[in-house]
Residue frames relative to the residue before (quaternion, step in Angstrom):
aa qw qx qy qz dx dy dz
X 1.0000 0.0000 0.0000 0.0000 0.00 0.00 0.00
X 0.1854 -0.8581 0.4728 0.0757 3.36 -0.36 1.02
X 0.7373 0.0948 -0.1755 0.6455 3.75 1.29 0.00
X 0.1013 -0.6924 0.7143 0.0096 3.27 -1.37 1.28
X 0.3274 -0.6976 0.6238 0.1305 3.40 -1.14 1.47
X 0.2891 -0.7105 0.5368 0.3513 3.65 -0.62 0.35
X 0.7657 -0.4541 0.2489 0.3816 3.39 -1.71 0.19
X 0.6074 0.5747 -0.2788 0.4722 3.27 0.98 -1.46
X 0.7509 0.2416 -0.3783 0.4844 3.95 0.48 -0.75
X 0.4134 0.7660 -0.4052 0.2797 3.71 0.70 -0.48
X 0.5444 0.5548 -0.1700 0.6057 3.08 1.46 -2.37
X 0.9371 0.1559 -0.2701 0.1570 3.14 -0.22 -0.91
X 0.5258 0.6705 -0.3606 0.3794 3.13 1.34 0.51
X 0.3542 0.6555 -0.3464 0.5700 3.44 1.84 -0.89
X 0.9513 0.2236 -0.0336 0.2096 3.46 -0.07 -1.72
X 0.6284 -0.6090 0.2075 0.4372 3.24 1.87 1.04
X 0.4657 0.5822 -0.5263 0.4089 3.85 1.03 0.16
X 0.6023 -0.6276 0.4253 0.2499 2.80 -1.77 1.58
X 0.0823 0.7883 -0.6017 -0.0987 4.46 -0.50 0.17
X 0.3853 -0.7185 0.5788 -0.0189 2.46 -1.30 0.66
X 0.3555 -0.7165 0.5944 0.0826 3.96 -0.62 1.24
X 0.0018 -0.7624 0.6431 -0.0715 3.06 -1.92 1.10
X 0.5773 -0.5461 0.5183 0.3160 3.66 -0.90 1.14
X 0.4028 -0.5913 0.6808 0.1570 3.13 -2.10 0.27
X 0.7287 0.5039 -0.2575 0.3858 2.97 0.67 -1.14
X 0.4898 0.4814 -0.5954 0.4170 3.91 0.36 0.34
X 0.6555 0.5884 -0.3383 0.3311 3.45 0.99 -1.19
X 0.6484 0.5662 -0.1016 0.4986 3.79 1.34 -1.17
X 0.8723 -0.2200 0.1416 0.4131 2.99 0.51 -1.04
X 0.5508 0.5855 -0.4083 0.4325 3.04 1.30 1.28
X 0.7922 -0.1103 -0.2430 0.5488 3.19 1.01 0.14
X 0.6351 -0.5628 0.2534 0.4644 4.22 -0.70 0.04
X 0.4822 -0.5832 0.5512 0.3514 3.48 -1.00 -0.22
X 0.5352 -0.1824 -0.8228 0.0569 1.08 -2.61 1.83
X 0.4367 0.5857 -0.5668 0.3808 4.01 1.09 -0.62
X 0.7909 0.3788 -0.4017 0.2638 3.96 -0.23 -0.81
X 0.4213 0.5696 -0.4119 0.5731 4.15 1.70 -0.56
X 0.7233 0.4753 -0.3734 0.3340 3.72 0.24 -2.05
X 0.7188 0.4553 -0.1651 0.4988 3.74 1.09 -1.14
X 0.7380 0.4004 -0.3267 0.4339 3.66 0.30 0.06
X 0.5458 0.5327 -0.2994 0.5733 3.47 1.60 -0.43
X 0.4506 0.5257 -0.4022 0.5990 4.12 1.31 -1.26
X 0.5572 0.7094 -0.3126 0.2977 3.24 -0.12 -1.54
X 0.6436 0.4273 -0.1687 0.6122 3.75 0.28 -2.01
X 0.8755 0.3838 -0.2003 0.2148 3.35 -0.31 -1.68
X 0.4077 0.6498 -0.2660 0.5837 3.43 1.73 0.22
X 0.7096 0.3435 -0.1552 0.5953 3.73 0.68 -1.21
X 0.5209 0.6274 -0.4030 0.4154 3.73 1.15 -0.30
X 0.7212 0.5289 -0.1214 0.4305 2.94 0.65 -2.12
X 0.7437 0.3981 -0.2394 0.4808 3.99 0.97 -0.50
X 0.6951 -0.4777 0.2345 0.4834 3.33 0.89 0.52
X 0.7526 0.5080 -0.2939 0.2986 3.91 0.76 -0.57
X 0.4758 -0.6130 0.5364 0.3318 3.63 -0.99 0.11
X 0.3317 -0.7472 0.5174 0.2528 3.63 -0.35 1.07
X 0.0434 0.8445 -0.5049 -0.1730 3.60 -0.84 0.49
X 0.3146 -0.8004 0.5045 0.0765 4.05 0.39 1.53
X 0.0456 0.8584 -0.5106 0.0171 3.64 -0.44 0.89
X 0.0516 -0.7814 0.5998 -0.1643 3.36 -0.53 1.48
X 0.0256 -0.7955 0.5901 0.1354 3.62 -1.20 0.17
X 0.3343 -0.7319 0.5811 -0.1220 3.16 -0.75 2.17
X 0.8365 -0.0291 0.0248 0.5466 3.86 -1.16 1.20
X 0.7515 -0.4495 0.2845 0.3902 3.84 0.70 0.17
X 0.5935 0.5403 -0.3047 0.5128 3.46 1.24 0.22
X 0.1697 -0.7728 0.5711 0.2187 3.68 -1.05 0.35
X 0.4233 -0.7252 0.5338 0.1001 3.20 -0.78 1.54
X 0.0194 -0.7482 0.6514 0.1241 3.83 -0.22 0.83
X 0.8204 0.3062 -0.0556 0.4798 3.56 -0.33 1.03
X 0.0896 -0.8895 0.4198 -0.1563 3.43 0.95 1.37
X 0.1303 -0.7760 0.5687 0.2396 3.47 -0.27 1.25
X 0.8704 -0.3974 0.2200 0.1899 4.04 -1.35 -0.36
X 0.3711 0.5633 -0.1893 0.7136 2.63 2.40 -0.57
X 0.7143 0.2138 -0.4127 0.5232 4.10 -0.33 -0.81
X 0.8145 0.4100 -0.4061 0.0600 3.31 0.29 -0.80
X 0.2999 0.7733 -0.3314 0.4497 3.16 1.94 0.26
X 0.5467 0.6370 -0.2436 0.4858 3.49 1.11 -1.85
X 0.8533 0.3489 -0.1376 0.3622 3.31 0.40 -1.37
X 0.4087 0.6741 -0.2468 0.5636 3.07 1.53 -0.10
X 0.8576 0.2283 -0.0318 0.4598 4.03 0.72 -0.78
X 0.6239 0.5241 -0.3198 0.4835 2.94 1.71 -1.01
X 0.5192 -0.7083 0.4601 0.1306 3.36 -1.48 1.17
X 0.6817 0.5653 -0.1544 0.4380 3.88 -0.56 -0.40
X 0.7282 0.4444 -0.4784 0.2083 3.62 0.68 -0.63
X 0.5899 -0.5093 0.4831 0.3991 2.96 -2.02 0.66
X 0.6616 -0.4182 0.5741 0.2406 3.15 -2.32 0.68
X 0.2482 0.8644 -0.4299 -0.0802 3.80 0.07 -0.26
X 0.1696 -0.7019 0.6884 -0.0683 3.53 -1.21 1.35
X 0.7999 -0.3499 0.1794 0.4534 3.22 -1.73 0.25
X 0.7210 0.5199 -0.2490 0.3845 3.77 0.66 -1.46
X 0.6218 0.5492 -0.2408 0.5037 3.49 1.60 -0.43
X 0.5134 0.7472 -0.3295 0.2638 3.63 0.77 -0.30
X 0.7533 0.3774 -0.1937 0.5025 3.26 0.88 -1.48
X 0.5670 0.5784 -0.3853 0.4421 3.63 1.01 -0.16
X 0.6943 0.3896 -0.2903 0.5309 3.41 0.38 -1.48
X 0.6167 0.4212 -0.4446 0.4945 4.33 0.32 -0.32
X 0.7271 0.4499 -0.3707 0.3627 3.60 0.72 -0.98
X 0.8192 0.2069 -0.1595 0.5105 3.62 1.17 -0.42
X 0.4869 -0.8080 0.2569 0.2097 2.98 1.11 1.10
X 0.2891 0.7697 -0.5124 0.2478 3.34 0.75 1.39
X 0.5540 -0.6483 0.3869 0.3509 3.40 -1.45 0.44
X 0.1594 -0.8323 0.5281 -0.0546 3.58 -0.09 1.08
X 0.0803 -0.6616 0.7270 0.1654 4.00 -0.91 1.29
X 0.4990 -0.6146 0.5470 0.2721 3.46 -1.69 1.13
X 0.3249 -0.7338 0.5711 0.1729 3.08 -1.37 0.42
X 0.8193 -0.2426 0.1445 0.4990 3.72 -0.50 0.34
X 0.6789 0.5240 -0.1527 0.4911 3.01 0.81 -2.15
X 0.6347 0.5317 -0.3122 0.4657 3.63 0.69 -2.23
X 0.9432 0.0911 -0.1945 0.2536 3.58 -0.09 -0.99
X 0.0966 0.6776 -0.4156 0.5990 3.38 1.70 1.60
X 0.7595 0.3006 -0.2098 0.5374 3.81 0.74 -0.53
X 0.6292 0.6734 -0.2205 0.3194 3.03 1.00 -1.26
X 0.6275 0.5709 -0.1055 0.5189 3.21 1.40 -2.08
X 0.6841 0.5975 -0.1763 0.3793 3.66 0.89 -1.31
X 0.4432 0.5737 -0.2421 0.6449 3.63 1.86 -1.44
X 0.7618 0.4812 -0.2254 0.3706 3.64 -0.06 -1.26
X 0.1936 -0.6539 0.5873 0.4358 3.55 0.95 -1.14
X 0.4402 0.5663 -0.6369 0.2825 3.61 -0.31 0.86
X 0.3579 -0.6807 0.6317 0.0976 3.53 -0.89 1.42
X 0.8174 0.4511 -0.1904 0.3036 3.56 0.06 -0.93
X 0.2163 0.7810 -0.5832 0.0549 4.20 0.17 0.17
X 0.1681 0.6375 -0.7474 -0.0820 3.49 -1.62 0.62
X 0.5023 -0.6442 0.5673 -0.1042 2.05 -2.62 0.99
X 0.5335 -0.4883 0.5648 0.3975 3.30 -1.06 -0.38
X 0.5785 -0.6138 0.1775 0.5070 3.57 0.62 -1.44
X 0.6443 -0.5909 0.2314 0.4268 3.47 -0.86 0.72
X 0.5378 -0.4772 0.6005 0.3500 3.58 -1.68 -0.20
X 0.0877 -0.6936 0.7149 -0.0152 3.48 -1.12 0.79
X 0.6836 -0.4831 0.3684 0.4046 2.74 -2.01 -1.31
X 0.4771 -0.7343 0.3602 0.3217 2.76 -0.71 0.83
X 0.5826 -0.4613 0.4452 0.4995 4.06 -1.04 -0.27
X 0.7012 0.3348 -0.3433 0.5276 3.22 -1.40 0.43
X 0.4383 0.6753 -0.5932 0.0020 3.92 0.26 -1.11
X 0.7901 0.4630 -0.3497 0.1976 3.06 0.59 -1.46
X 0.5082 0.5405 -0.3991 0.5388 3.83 1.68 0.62
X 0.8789 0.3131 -0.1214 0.3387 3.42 0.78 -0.93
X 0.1610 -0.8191 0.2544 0.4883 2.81 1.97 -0.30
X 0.2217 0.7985 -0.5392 0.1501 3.86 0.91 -0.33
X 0.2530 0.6645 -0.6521 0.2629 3.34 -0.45 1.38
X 0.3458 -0.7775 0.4591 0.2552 3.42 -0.82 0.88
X 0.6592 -0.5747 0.3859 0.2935 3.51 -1.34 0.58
X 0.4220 0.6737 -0.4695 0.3841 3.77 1.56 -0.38
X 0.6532 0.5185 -0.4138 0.3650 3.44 0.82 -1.14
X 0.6595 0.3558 -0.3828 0.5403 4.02 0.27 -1.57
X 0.6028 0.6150 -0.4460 0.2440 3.86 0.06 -0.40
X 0.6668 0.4440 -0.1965 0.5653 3.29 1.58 -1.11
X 0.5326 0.6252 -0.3914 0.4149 3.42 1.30 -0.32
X 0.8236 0.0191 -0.1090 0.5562 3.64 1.15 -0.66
X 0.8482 0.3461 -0.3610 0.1747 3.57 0.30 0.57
X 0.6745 -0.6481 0.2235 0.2741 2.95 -0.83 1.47
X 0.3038 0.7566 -0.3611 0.4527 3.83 0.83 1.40
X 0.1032 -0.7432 0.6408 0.1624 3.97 0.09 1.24
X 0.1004 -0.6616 0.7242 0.1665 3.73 -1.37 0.62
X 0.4052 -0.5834 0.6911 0.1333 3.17 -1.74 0.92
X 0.4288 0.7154 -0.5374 0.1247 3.64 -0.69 -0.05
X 0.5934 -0.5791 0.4276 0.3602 3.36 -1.48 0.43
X 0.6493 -0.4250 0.1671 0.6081 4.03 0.98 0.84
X 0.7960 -0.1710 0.2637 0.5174 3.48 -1.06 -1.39
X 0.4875 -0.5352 0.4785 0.4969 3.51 -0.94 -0.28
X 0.6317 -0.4299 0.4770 0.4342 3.49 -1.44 0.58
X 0.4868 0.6698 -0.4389 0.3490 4.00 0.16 -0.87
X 0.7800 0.4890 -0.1153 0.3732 3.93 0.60 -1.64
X 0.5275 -0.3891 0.6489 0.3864 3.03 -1.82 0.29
X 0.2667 -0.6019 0.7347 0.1640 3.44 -1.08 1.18
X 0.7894 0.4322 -0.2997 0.3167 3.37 -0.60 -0.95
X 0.6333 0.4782 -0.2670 0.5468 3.60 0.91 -0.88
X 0.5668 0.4878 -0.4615 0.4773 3.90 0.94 -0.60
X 0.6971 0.5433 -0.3459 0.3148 3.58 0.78 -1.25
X 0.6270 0.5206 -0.3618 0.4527 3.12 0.80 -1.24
X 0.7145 0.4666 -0.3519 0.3846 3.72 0.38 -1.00
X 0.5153 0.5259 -0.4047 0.5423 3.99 1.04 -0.53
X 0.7255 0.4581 -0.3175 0.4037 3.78 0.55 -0.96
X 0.6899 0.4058 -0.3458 0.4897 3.38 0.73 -0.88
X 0.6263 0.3684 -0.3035 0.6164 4.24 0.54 -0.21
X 0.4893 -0.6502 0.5603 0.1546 3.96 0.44 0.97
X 0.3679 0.6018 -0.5764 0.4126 3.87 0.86 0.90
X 0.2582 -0.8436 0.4666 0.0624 3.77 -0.49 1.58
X 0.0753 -0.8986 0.4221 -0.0930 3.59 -0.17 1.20
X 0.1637 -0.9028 0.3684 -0.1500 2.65 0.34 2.15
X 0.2774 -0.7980 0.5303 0.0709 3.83 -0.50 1.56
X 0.1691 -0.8775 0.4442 0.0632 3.26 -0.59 1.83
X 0.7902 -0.1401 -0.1528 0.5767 3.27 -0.29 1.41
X 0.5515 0.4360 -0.3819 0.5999 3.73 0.76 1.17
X 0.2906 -0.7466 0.5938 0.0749 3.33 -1.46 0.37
X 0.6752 0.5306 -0.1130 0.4998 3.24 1.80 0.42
X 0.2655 -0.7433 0.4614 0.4051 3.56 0.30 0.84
X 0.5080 -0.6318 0.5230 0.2631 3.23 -1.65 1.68
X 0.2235 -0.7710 0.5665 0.1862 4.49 -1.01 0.71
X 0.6345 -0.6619 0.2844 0.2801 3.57 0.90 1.43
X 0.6994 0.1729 -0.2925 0.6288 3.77 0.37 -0.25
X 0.8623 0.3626 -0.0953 0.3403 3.95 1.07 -0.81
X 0.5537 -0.6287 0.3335 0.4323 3.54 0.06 0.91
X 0.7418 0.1211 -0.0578 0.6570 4.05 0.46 -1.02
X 0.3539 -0.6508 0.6584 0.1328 3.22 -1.89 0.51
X 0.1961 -0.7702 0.4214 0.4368 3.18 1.79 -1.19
X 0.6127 0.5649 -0.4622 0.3030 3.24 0.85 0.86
X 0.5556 -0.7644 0.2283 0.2343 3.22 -0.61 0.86
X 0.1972 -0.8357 0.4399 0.2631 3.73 -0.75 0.51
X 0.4722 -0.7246 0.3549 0.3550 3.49 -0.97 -0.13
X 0.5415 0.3512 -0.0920 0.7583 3.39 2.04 -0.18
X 0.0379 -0.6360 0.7689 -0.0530 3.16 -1.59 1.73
X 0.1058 0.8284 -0.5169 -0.1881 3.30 -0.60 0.43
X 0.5324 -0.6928 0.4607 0.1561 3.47 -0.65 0.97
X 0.7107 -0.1835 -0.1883 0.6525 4.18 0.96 0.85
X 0.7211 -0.4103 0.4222 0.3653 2.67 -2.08 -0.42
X 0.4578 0.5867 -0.4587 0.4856 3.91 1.42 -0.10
X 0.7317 0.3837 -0.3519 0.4399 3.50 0.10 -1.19
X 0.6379 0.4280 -0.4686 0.4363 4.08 0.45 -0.20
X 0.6078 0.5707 -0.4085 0.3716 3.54 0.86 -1.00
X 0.5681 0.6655 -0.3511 0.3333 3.51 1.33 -1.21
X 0.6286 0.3787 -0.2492 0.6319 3.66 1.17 -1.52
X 0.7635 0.3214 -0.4683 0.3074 3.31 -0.46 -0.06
X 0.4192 0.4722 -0.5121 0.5823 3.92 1.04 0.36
X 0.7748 0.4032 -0.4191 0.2480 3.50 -0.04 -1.48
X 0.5727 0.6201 -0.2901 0.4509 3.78 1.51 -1.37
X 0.6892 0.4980 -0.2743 0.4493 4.07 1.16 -0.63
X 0.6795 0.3729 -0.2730 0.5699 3.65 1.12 -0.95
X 0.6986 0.3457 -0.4988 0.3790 3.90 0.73 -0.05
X 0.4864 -0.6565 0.4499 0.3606 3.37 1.17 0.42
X 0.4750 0.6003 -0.5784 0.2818 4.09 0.56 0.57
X 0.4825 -0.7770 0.3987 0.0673 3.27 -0.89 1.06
X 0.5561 0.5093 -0.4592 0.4696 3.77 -0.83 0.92
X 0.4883 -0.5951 0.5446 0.3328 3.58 -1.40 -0.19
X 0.4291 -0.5153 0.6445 0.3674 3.31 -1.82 0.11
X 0.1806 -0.5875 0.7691 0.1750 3.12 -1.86 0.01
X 0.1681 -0.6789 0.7138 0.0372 3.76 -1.05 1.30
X 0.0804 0.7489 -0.6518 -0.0886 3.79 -0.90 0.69
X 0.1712 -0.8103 0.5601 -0.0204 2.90 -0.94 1.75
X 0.2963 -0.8528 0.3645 0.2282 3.68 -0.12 0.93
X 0.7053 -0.4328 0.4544 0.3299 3.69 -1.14 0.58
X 0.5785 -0.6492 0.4866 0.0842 3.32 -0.71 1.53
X 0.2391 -0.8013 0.3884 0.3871 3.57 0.29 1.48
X 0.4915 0.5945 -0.5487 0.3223 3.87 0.23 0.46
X 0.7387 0.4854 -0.2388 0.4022 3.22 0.76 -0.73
X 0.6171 0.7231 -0.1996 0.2377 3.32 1.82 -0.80
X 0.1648 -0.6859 0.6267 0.3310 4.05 -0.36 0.68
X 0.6604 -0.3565 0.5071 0.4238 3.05 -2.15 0.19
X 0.6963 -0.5395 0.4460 0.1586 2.98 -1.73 0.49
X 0.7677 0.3656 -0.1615 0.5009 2.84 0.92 -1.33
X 0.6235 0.5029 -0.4246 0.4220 3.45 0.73 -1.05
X 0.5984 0.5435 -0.4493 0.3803 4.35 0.75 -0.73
X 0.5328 0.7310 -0.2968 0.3059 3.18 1.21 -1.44
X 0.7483 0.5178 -0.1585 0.3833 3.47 0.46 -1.44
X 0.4214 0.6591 -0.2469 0.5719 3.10 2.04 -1.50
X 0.7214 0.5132 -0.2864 0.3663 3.93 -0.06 -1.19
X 0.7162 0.4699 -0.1985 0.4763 3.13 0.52 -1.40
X 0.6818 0.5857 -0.2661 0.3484 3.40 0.35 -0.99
X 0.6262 0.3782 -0.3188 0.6027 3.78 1.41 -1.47
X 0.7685 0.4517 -0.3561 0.2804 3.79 0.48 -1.09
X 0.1851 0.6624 -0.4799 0.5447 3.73 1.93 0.01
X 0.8399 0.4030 -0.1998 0.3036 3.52 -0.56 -1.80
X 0.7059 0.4501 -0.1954 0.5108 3.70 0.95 -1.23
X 0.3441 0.7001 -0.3303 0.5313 3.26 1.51 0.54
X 0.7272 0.4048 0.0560 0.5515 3.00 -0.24 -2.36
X 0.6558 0.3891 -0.4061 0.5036 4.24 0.95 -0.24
X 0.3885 -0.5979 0.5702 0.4079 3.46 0.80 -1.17
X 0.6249 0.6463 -0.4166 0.1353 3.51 0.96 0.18
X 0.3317 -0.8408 0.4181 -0.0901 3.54 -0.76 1.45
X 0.8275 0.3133 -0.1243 0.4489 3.71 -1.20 -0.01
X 0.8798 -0.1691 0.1328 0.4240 3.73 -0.77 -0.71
X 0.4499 0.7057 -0.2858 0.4668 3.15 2.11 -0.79
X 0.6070 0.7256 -0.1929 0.2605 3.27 0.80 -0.97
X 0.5893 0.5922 -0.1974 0.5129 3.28 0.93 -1.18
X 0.7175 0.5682 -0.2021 0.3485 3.10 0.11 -1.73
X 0.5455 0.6940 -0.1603 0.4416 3.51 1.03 -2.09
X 0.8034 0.4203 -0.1608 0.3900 3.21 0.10 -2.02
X 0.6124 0.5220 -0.3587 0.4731 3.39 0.74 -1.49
X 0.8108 0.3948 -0.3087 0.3023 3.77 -0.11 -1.36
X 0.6333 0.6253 -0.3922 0.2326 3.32 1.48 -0.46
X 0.3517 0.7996 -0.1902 0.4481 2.78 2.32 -1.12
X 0.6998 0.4569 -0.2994 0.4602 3.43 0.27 -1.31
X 0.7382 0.5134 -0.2908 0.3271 3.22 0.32 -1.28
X 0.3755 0.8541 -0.1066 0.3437 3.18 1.31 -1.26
X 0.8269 0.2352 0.1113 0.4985 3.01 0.17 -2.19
X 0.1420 -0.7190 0.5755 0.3629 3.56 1.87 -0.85
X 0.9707 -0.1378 0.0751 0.1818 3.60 0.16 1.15
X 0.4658 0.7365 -0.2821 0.4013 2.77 2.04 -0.95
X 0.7505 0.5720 -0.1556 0.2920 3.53 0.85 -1.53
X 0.6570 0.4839 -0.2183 0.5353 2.96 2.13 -0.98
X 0.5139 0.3949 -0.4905 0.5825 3.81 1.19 -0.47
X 0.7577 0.3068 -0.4883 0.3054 4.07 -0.09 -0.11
X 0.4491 0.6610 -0.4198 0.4303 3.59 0.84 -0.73
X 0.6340 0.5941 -0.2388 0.4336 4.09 0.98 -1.28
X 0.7809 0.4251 -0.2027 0.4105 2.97 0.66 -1.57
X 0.4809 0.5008 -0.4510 0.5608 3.67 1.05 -1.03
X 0.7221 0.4452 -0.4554 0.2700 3.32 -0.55 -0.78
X 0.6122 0.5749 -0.1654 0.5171 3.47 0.78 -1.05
X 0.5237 0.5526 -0.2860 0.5818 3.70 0.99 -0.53
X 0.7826 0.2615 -0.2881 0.4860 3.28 -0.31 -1.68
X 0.7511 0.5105 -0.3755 0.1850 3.67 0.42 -0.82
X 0.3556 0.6523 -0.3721 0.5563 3.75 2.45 -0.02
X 0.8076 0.1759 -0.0857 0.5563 3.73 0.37 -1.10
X 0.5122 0.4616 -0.5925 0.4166 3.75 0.40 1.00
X 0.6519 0.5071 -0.2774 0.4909 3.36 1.50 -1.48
X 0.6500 0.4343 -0.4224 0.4587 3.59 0.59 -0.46
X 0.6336 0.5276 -0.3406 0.4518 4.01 0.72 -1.03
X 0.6705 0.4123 -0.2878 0.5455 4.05 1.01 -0.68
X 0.6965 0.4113 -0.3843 0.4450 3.69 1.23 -0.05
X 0.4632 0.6637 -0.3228 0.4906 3.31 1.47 -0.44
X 0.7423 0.2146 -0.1963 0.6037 3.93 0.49 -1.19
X 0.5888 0.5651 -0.5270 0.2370 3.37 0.11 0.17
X 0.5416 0.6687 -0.1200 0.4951 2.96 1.81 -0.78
X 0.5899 0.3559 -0.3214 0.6496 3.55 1.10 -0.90
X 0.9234 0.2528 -0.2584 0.1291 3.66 0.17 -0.58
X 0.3756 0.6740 -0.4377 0.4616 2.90 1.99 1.06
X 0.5495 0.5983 -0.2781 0.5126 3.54 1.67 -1.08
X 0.6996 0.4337 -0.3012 0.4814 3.73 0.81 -1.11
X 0.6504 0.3795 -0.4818 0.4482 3.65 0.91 -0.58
């Protein structure tokens, strides 16, 4: 058996409650321990408080847990070694029964297998800079291109070619849908200054497209970028400089592929002495107020419609 739903999301799928999905990987290898347990547990208890059934998705000995209880997610929280996992990583880590934290993409399929419409994030994978030498483009994008999975998140990560991510969502018909902004949100920074093509103005009017995008039967996910709360927000420019500077270094290392992420993010922290990790927290917490409200919003249209 390669996915076990737990009881609590089971219940609440059987019985029409609105859930909500959650990555592993922030816990693993987005931020350090005890901040990444202290934040993935907040995390739950947010989506609680808004009506939804949190649903934390990790894969342990070779199995995907849909619906971490408090104990794994601790485990995962301390335990060393786990794999990064995406789509191309799946059948391995089940075939050899390793502990695997989903990435976007990984838990985009995962959430979708499960019926769970609704996942937030921190923020997605894109392109990266340089792609058009290295190609280095993460798989989140083709993932949103075909599975049927709304992400919440605070846009791309700050790390990416913004503009090249956009273009690449636009050309794979993957609607990206600014919530109560007209500007794709730049994960540590409220604006990117780039421009969207869709403001929506609550969490009803997204739920609305994401019924209409399910009954025409058109395949792929949405992407909702919800920006960082302008408390929480660093200057733009001053992060900017931050970016360049770690992705300079991971250069001059040779570091590459999946390694990457990780690298960049921790250099950041350091960087800022912290700044990046008290925002990185808060986004999260954000998207996870206005995913839980957006998954309580369409649940509603699609208990009435059934």
């Amino acid at each position: 058996m390669y996915i076990v739903i737990s009881q609590k999301v089971l219940d609440a799928l059987k019985n029409n409650q609105p859930v909500v999905a959650l990555e592993s990987t922030i816990i693993s290898h987005g931020m350090p321990y005890p901040q990444n347990v202290e934040t993935a547990l907040n995390v739950e208890k947010i989506i609680k408080e808004n009506g939804c059934v949190p649903a934390t998705i990790g894969i342990i000995d070779g199995q995907a847990i849909i619906g971490m209880d408090e104990k794994q997610i601790n485990m995962f929280g301390q335990r060393k070694g786990i794999v990064k996992v995406s789509r191309r990583d799946l059948p391995v880590v089940f075939a050899k029964k390793l502990w695997g934290a989903t990435t976007v993409a990984a838990t985009m399929i995962l959430a979708n297998m499960a019926g769970i419409e609704i996942f937030v994030t921190g923020g997605i994978g894109g392109v990266h800079k340089n792609a058009q030498q290295t190609f280095d483009i993460s798989s989140d994008l083709q993932e949103l291109a075909k599975t049927n999975v709304t992400v919440i998140c605070a846009g791309a990560k700050a790390i990416l070619d913004l503009p090249l991510t956009l273009e690449y969502l636009e050309t794979f018909g993957v609607p990206v849908l600014g919530y109560k902004s007209s500007n794709l949100a730049a994960f540590y920074s409220k604006d990117s200054g780039f421009k969207l093509d869709y403001e929506m103005k609550d969490e009803k009017e997204i739920a609305q497209v994401i019924k209409c995008k399910r009954q025409l039967k058109l395949d792929g996910g949405i992407l909702v970028s919800n920006p960082i709360l302008d408390q929480d927000s660093i200057d733009n420019d001053y992060i900017n400089n931050i970016i360049n500077n770690a992705i300079d270094k991971a250069n001059k290392l040779q570091i590459k592929g999946k390694d990457i992420t990780p690298f960049l993010l921790k250099e950041i922290v350091d960087e800022t002495q912290n700044k990046s990790l008290m925002a990185n927290i808060a986004l999260i917490y954000n998207n996870a107020l206005v995913g839980s409200k957006i998954a309580f919003e369409y649940n509603q249209i699609k208990n009435n419609n059934d």
